[in-house]
DRENBA-5507 format. One record per atom (N, C-alpha, C): x, y, z. Coordinates in steps of 0.1 Angstrom, whole numbers, plus 5000, padded with zeros to 4 digits. Example, Ala and Ser with C-alpha at 12.3 -4.5 7.8 and 13.67 -1.06 7.14 Angstrom:
REM residues 2
513249435078/512349555078/513249675078/512849785071/513749895071/512950005079/
END
This chain:
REM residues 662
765385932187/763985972191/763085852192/763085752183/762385672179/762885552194/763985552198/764285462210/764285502225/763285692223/763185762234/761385662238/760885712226/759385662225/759585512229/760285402224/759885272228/760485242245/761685312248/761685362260/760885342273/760185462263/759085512275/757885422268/757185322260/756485242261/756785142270/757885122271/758284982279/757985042295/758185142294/758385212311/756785222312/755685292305/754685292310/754085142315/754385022302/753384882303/754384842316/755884902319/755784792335/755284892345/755285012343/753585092356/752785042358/751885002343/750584972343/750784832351/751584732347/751484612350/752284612360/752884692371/753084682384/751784732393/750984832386/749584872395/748684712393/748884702383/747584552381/748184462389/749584412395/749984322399/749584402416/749984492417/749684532427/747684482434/747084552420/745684552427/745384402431/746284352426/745684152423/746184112434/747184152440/747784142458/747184152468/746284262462/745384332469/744384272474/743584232462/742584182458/742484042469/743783962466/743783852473/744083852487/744783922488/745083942506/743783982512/743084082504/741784082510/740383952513/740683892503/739683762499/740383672511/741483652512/742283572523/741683602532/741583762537/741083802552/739983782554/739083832545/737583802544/736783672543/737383562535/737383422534/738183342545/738983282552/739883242556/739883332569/740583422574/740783532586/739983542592/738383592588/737183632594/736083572587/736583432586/735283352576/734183352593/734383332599/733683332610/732483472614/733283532612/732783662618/731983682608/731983712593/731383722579/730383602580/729983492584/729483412585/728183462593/728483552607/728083572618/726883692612/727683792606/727183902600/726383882587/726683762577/725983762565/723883682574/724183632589/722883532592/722583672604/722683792605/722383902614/721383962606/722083952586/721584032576/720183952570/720183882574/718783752569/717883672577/718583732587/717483632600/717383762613/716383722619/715683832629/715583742641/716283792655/716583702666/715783762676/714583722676/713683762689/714083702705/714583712712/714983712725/713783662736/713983542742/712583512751/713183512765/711983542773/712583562786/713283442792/714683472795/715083312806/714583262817/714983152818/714383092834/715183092842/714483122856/715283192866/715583022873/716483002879/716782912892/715782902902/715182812911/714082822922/715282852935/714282962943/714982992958/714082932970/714882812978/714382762983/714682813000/713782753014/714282793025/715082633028/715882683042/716682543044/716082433045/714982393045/714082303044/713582233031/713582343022/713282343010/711982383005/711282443014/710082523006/710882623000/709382612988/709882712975/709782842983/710482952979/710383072978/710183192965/710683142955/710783192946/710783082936/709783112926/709582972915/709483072900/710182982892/709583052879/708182922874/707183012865/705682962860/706383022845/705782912835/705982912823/704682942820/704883052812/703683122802/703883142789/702383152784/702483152770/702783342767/703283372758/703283552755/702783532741/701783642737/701183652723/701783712711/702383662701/702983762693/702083762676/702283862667/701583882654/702383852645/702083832635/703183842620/701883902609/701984072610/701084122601/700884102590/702084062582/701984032571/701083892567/701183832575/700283712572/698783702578/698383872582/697083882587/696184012573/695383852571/694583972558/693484062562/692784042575/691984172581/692484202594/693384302595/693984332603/692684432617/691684532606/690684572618/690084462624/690084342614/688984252622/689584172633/691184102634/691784062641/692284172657/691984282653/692484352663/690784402672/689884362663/688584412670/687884262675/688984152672/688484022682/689383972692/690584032692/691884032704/691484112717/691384202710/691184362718/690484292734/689184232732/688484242748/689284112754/690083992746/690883892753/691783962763/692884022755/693984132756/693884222766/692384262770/691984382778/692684542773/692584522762/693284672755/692084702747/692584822740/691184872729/692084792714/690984842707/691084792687/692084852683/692085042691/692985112681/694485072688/694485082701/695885012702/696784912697/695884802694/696684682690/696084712676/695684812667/696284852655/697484932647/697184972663/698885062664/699884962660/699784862669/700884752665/700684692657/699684672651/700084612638/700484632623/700184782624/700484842610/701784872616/702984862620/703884892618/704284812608/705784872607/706784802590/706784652596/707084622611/707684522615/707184382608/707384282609/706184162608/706684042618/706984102630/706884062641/706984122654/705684132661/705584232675/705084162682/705184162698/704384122704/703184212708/702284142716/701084122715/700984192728/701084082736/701084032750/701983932757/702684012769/703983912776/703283832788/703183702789/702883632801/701683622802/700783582792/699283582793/698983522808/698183492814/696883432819/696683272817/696583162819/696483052813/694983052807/694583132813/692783122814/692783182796/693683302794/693883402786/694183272773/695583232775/696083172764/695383092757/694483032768/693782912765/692282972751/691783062758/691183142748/691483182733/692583262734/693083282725/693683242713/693983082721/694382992712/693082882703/691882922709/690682842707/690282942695/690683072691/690183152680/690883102671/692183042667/692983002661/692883092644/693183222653/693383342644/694783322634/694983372622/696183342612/697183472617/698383462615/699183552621/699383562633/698283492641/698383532659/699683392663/700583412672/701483292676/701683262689/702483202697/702683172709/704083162714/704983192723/705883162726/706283132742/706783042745/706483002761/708083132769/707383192779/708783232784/707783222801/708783292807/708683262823/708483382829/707183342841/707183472847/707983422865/708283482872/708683482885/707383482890/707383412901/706483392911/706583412924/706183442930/706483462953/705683392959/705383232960/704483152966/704083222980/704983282986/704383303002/703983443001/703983532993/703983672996/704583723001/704283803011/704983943018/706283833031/706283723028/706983663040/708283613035/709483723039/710983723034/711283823022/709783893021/709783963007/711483983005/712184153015/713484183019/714284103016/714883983023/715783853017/715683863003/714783792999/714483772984/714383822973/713883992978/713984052967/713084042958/713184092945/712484062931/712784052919/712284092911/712984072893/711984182887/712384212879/711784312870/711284222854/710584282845/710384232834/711284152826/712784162829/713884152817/714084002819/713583922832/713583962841/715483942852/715684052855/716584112858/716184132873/717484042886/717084102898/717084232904/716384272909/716584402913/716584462923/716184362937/716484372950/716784232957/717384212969/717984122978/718384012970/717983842978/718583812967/718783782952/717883772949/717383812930/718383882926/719084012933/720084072925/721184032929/721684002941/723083942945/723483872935/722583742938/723083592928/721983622916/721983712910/721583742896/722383632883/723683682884/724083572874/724183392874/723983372886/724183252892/722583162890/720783312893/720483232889/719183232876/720083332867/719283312858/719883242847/719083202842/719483072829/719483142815/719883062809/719383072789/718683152786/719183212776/718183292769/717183232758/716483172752/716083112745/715483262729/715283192727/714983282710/714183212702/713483322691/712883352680/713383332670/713383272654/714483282643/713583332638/713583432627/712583512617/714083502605/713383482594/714283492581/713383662574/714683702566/714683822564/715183822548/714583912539/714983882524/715983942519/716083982505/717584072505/717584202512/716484252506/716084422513/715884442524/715884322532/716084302546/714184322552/713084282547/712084262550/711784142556/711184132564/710883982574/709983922561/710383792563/709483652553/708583602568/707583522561/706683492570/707183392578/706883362589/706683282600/706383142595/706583052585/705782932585/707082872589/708082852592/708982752597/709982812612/708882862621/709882932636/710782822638/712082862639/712982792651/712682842665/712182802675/712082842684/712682782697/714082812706/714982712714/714682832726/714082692736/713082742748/714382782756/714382882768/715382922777/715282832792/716982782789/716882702799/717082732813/716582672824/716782732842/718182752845/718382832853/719782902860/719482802873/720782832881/720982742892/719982772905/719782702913/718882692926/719682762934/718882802948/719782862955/718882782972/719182722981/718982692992/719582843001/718582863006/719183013017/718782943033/719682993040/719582973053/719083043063/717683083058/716183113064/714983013064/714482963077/713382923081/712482923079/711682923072/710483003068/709283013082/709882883093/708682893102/709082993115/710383003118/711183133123/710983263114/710783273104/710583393096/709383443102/708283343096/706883403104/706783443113/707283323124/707283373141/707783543140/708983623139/709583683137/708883803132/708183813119/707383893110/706283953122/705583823126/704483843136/704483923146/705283903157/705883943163/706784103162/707284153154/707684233148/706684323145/705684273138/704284383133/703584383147/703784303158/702884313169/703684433179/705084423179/705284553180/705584693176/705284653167/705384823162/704284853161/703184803157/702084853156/701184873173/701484813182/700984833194/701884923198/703584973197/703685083205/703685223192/702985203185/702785313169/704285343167/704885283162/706285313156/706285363141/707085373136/707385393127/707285303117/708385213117/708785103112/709585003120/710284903116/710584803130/711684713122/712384633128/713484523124/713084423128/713484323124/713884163138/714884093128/716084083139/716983953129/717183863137/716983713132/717483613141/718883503131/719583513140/720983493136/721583393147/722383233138/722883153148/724183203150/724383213165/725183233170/726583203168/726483053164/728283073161/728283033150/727883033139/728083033126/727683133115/726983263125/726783393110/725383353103/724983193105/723883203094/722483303100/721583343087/720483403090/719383353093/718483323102/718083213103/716183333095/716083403100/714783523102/715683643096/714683743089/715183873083/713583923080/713683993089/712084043089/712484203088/711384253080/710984403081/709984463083/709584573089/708184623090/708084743089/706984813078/706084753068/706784653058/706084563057/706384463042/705684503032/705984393022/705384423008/705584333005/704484282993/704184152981/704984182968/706184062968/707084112956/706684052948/705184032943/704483982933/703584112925/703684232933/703684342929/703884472935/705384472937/706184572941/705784722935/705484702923/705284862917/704084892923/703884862932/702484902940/702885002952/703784962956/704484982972/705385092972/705685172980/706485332978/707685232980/709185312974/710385332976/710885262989/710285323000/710985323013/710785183018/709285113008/708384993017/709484873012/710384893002/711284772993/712884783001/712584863010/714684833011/714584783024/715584673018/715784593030/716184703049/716084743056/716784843066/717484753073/717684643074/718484553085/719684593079/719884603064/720884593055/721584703057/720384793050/720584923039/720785053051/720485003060/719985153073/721185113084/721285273088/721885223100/721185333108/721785333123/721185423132/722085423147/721885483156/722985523166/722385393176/723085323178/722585123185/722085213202/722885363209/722385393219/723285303230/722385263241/723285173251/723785013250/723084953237/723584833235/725084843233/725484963224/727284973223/727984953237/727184923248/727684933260/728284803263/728184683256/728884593255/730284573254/730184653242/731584623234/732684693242/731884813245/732684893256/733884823266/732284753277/732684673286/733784563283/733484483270/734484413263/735884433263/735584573256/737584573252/738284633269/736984693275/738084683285/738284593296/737484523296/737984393306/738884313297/738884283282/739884273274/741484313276/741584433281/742784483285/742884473303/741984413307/742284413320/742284563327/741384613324/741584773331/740384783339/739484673340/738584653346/737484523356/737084503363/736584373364/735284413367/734284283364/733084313369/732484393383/733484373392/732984363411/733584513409/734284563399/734884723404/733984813405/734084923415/732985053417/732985113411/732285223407/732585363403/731785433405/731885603407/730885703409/730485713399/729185723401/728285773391/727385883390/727986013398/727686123401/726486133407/726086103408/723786103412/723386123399/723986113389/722386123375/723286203367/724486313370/724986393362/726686453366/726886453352/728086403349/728886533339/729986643345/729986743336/731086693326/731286693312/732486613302/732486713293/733886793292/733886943286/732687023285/732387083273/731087153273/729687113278/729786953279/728586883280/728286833294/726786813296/726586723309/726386603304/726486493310/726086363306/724686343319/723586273320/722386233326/722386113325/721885993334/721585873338/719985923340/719385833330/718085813338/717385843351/717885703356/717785733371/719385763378/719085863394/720185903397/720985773405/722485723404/723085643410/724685713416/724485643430/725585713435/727185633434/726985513432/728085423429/727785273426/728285243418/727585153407/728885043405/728584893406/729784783401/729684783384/730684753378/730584733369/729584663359/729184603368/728284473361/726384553365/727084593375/725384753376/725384823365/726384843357/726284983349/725784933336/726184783336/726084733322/723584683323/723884663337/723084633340/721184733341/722084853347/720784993346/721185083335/722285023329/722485073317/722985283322/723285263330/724285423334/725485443323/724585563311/725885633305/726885723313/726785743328/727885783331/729185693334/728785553339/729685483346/729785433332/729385423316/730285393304/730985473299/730785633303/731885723300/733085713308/732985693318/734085683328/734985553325/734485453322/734885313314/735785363302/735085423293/735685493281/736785543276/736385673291/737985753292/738885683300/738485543313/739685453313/740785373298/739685353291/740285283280/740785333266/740385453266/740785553256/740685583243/740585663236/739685683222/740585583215/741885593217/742485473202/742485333207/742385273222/741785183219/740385123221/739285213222/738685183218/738085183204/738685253196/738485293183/738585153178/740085113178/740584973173/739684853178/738584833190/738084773190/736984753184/736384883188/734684853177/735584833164/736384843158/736284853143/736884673142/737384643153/737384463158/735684403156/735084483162/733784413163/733084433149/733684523141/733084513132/732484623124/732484753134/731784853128/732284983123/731385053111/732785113101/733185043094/732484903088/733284873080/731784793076/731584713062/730884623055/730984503062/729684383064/729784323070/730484203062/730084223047/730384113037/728984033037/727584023042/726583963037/725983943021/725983883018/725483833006/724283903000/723684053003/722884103001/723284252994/722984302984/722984382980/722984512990/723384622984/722984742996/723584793006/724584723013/724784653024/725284873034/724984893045/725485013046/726685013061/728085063057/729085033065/728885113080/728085163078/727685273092/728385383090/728585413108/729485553105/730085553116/731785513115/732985513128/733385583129/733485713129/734785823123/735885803127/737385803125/737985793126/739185873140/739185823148/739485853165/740386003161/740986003148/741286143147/740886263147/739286203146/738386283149/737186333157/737986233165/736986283180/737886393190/736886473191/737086563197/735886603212/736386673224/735586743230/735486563239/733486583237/732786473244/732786373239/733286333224/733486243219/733386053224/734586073231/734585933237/733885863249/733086053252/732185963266/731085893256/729885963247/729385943240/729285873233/730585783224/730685673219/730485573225/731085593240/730985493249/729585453254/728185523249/727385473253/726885473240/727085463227/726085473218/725785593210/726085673213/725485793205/726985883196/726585903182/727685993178/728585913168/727785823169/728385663162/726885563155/727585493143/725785453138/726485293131/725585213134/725785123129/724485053123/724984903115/723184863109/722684763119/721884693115/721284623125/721884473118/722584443111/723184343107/724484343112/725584473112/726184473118/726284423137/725884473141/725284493156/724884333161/723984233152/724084093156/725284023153/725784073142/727184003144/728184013154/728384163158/729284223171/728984123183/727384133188/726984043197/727383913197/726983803186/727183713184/728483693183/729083763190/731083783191/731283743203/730383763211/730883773226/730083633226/728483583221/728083463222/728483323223/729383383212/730283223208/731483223213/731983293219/733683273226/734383373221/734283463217/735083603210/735083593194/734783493186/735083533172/733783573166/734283693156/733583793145/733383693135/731983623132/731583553118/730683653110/731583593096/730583663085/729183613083/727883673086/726683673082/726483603071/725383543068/725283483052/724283453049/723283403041/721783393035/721683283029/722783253021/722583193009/723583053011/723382913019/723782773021/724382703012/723482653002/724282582989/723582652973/724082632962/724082602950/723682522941/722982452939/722282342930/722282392915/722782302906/722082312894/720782252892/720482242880/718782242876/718882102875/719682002880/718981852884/718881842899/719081952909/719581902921/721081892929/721781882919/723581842918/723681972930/724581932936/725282052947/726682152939/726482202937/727382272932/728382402938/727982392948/728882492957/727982542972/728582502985/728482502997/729082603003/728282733005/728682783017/729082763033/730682773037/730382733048/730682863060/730382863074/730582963082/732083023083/732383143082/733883163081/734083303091/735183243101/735983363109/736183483106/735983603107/736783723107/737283743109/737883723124/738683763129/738183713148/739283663154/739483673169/738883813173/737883873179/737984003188/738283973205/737483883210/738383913228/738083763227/738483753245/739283633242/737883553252/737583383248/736583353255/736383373268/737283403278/737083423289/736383573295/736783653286/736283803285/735083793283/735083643271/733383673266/731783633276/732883503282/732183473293/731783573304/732783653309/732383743320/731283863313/731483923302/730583993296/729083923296/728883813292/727783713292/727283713301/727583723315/727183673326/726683813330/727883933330/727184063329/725884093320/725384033309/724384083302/722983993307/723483903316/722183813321/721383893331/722383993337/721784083345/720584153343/721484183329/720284323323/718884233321/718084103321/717284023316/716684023330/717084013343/716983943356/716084103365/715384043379/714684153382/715784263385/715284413385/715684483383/716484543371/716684473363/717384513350/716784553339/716884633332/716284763322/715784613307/716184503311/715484423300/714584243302/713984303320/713084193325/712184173313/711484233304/710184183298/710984063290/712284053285/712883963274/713383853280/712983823294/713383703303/712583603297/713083493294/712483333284/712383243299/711383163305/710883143314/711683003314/712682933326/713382833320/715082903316/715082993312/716082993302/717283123307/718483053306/719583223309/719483303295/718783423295/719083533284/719783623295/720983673278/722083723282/721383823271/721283993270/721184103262/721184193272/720884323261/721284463265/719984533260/719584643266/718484713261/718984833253/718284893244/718785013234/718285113234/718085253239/717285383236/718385453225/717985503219/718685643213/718185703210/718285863209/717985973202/718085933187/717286013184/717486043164/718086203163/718686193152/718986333148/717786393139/717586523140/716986593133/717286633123/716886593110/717286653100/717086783098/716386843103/715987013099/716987093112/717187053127/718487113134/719087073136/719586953127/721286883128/721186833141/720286853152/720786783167/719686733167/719686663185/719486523185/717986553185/716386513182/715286533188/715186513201/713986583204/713486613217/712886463222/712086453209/710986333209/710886203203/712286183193/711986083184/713285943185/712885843193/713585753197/714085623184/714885593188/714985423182/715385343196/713885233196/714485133207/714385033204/715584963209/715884803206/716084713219/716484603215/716784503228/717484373217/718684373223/719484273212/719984153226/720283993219/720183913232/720683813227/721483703235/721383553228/720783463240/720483353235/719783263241/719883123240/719983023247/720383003258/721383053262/721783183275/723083213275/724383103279/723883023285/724882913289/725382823274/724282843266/725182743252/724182823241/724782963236/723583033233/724082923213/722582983212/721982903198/721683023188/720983073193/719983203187/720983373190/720883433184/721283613183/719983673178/719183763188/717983773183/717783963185/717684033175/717684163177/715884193171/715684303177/714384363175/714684533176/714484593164/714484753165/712784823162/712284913168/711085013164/711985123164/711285173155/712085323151/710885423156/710885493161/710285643168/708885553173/709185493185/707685433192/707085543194/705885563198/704985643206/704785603224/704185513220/703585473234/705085443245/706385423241/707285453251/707785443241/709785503249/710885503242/711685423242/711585333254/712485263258/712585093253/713285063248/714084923245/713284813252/713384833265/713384763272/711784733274/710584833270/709384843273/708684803258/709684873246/709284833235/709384743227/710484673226/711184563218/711484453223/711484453237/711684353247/711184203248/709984263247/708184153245/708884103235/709084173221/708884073212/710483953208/711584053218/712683963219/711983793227/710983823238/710583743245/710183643233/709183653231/708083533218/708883543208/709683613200/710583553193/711783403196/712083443207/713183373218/711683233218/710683263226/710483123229/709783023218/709383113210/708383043198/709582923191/710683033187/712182963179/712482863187/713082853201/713682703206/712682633206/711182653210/710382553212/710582433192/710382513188/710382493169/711782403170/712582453177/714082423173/714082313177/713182283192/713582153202/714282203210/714582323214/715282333228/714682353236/715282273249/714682303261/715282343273/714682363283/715482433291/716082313303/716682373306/717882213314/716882123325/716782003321/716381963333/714581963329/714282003317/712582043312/712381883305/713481803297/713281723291/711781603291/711781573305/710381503305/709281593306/709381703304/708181743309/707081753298/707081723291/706181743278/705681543279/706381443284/705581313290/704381303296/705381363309/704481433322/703481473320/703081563310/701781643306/701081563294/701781443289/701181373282/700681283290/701081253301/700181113313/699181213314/699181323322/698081403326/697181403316/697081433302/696081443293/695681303289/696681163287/695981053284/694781023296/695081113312/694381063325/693381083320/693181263313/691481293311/690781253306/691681213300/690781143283/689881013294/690580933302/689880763305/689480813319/689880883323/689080903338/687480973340/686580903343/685280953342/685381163349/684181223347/684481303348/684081313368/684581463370/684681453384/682881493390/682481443402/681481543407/680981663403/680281683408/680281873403/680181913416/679981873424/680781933438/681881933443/682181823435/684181853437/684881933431/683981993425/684282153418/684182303422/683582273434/682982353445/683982373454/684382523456/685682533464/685182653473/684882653486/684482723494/682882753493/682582703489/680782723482/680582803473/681182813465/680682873447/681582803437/680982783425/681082713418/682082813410/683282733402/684082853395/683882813379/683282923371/682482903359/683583033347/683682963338/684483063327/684183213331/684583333330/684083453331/683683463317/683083603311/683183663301/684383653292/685583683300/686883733287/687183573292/686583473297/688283363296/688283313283/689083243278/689583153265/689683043267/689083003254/688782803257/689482773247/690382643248/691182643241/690682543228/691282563219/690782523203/691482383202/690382293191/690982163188/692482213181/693482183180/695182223172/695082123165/694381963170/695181853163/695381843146/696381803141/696681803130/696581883118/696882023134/697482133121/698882193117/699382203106/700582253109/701182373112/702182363121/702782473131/702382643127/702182633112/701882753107/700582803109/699382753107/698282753111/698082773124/698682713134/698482713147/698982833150/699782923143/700183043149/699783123145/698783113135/697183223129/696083213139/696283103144/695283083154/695283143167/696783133169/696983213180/696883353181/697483433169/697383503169/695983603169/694883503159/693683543165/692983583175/693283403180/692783423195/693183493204/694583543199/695383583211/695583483223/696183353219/696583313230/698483313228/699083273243/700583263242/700283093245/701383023236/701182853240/702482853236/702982743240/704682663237/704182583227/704882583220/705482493207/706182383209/706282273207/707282163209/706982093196/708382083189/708881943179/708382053165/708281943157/707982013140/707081933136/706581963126/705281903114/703781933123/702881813123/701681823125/701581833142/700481913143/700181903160/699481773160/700181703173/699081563180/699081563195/699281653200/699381643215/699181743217/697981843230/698081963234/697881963247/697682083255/697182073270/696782213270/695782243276/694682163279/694082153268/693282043270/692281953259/691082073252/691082023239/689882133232/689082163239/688382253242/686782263248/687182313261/688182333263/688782353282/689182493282/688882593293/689282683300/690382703298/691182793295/692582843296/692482923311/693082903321/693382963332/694883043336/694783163342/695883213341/697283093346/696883033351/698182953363/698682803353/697882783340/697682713332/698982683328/699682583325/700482583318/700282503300/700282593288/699882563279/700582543269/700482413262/701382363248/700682313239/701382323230/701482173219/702382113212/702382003208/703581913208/703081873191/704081903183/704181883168/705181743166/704381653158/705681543153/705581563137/706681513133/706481503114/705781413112/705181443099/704581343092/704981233082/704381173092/704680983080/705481023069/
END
């Protein structure tokens, strides 16, 4: 008995002393993990538990044009923060903030009796503000520098550029694209915190300022932008449109040179502006392009050889029966060359085109050129249109495509297509955004122009070219867009809109465009212009045309192009004006032409001193005055014709001649 009991003594003390050996295994494997394993992490979490990490806004990157004006700048501001606990009259501090602050007493008491003992105040004072504020040199009140975004030009590229929100976080064009690219550091607040986890006062901030994100150079003009904008508001608002586009795009490399929209908006305070006034449409929108698709048409099938410019075809007198449907021409035509149809723009003789070339390949072409599909621009939003798939065309389908309608594309899309045939047949991707810079200047990454793909071949492109010079030339549906001097090669655009309330097309409500490149012999420029539901006419050609014109000439003049064979001419008119200057003045009877003397009327225009203003100014002026003048070179005006103080006459020929500055 007595050796059952010691037994079982011996058996319980190695239990006991296998659990203790156990818990001490325990004990240490854990201290191992917790010391040693995740000393790091425990490190991370014991300074989460004792210190308070206030977050300051980072600095954005600057967005420059290719030139390098700013576009987008960050401004360092002071923001107001409290530490209540170290404020002993808290009514009295909030009843001497209050009218700085532009808030009431009871509000910023709100904030201050909370538990917290650190709030802010106010984000992004005022300098005027801070400066005040800091002259009370109230106890508890503090300062911290963070950044607000800025838009030096306003409403000019708003679209492109986009904006930021409070966080600040991009939130349209580019601001949100290159979001990560260009916002910087976050910088911070250190607050210490006790055991019970109560904030200790403020007398020793760590405070590590947020540093700038990368620059971004974009390959927009800023002096093409304006031209563009102008022009753009000038037509829409003179034929009461809706809203309006303009893109100017170099021809054989995709870049954007202009990205205009109309109505704009100041992304310096966007929460002011409805929904519809912020999205880019060149991007974000698409719409049925109408007879400009009449290109691509023409394209793929001289592409396949199924067609040549000099070929006939009937074009019924005006109407055209294609299953259930009639097709109408404008005007009625009895037989039409190929290069006619492209030219009076006849959706009959592009249906007839159509059904020579046939729904799958033409299907396979536009979706060559590009449409139905994302362009890949560097812009948020981007909308792929709408191709449907040739499996699903049915009926009248492929007459209809073949002129535009039943089919939608964007307006970013559509200058690229064009600029296909410009450059010798290749599809370039669009782009905005040129180089990269970090925050010393350093290049850090170069966008360059990149291929899509071959669509037709340069000889196709050429004969198409030569066919779109037509459409520009007398008789052709897009004379207003003729550049004086210059081969323009484009297409004019009508379309119907659909009705949202009977699914078919309106009676009344148009989109007209005129898309074009320029010089066509060595084109430079791809310049599109859309109004959406004009009033005062429907037509492309009547509406959008004009401003293809002054877009087209304001840009080469800027650019330095001229027209072949023009090169001296800006000498030539410089001997003429040094003549006026030293040649005494004439009789006043040698002014006398048939016996009456010829005296300004009422409406003439006398032309204004320009000298040594820059190119931007001069085109506020013009616009004022309402004069048209040529542009020549960049920087300051020093050369004009005719001389200040002088008659503008219709037969006049009028410039000015910009050089850079010293």
């Amino acid at each position: 008995m007595k050796e059952d009991r010691e037994k079982w003594a011996r058996t319980r003390i190695i239990i006991i002393g296998t659990c203790f050996g156990l818990l001490f295994l325990a004990v240490t494997v854990q201290a191992f993990r917790l010391q040693i394993l995740q000393h790091e992490e425990m490190v991370k979490k014991a300074d989460r538990q004792h210190q308070r990490v206030v977050p300051l806004t980072p600095a954005r990157g600057t967005i420059m044009d290719r030139n390098g004006n700013n576009l987008a700048v960050s401004v360092e501001m002071d923001s107001c923060y409290a530490e209540p606990r170290n404020i002993q009259d808290l009514e009295g501090t909030a009843a001497v903030l209050a009218p700085f602050l532009g808030t009431t007493q009871q509000e910023l008491l709100r904030k201050l009796n909370g538990n917290r003992n650190f709030v802010w105040l106010e984000r992004r004072l005022t300098p005027e503000q801070a400066v005040r504020i800091k002259n009370l040199k109230l106890r508890g009140i503090g300062f911290a520098p963070e950044t607000k975004r800025f838009y030096p030009n306003l409403e000019v590229a708003a679209h492109v550029i986009g904006f930021t929100g409070l966080d600040p976080v991009g939130l349209e064009g580019v601001e949100r694209k290159y979001d990560s690219v260009i916002l910087g550091n976050t910088g911070y607040i250190v607050t210490e915190r006790d055991a019970l986890g109560r904030n200790i006062a403020l007398k020793n901030v760590l405070v590590k300022n947020s540093s700038p994100g990368k620059n971004l150079i974009l390959t927009l003009d800023m002096t093409i932008q304006h031209i563009a904008e102008k022009e753009l508001a000038k037509a829409v608002t003179t034929s009461q449109g809706k809203n309006g586009m303009a893109l100017v795009m170099e021809s054989d490399t995709g870049r954007i040179l202009a990205m205009a929209n109309y109505p704009a908006f100041n992304p310096n305070a966007f929460s002011h502006y409805p929904q519809a006034f912020l999205r880019n449409r060149i991007v974000a929108d698409s719409f049925e392009p109408g007879s400009t698709f009449k290109i691509f048409l023409l394209a793929a099938a001289m592409e396949e050889r199924l067609i040549k410019p000099g070929d006939v075809l009937n074009c019924e007198n005006g109407s055209y029966r294609v299953a259930d449907r009639t097709i109408h021409d404008t005007h009625s035509y009895a037989r039409l060359t190929v290069a006619e149809i492209l030219k009076y723009s006849s959706n009959i003789g592009a249906a007839k085109i159509g059904f020579k070339l046939g729904d799958e390949r033409l299907f396979q072409y536009l979706r060559n050129f590009g449409f139905g599909e994302r362009s890949g621009i560097d812009l948020p939003g981007e909308s792929p249109g709408n191709l449907r798939d040739k499996r699903r065309w049915y009926g009248v389908d492929l007459a209809t495509i073949s002129f535009g309608q039943g089919v939608s594309a964007s307006a970013i899309q559509l200058a690229a297509a064009v600029s296909a045939v410009a450059n010798g047949g290749n599809l370039m991707k669009p782009y905005v955004v040129e180089r990269i810079l970090d925050d010393s200047g350093q290049e850090v990454r170069k966008i360059e122009p990149q291929i899509v793909r071959r669509v037709i071949s340069p000889e196709t492109a050429a004969q198409v070219t030569k066919m779109m010079e037509g459409v520009t030339i007398d008789g052709g549906t897009g004379l207003n867009a003729a550049v004086e001097g210059f081969r323009v090669a484009g297409k004019t655009g009508t379309a119907q809109k659909v009705d949202p309330v009977t699914r078919g097309y309106s009676a009344t409500k148009r989109t007209a465009s005129f898309i074009g490149f320029i010089p066509a012999d060595k084109p430079k420029l791809t310049i599109l212009v859309v109004v959406d539901e004009p009033k005062t006419s429907p037509y492309g050609g009547v509406v959008a045309a004009p401003a293809f014109h002054e877009i087209a000439l304001n840009s080469l003049a800027y650019l330095k192009i001229v027209p072949p064979g023009a090169a001296d001419k800006p000498r030539v008119m410089e001997a003429k004006a040094a003549q006026q200057k030293t040649a005494p003045p004439p009789p006043q009877d040698a002014m006398i032409e048939g016996g009456a003397m010829e005296e300004p009327g009422a409406g003439a225009v006398v032309m204004p001193d320009f000298r040594g203003m820059s190119m931007r100014t001069v085109l506020q002026v013009m616009e004022k005055r309402k004069i048209n003048i040529r542009l020549m070179g960049s920087g300051r005006a020093t050369e004009q014709n005719p001389m200040p103080g002088q008659t503008i006459r219709g037969g006049d020929e009028v410039w000015i001649k910009f050089t850079p500055s010293a």
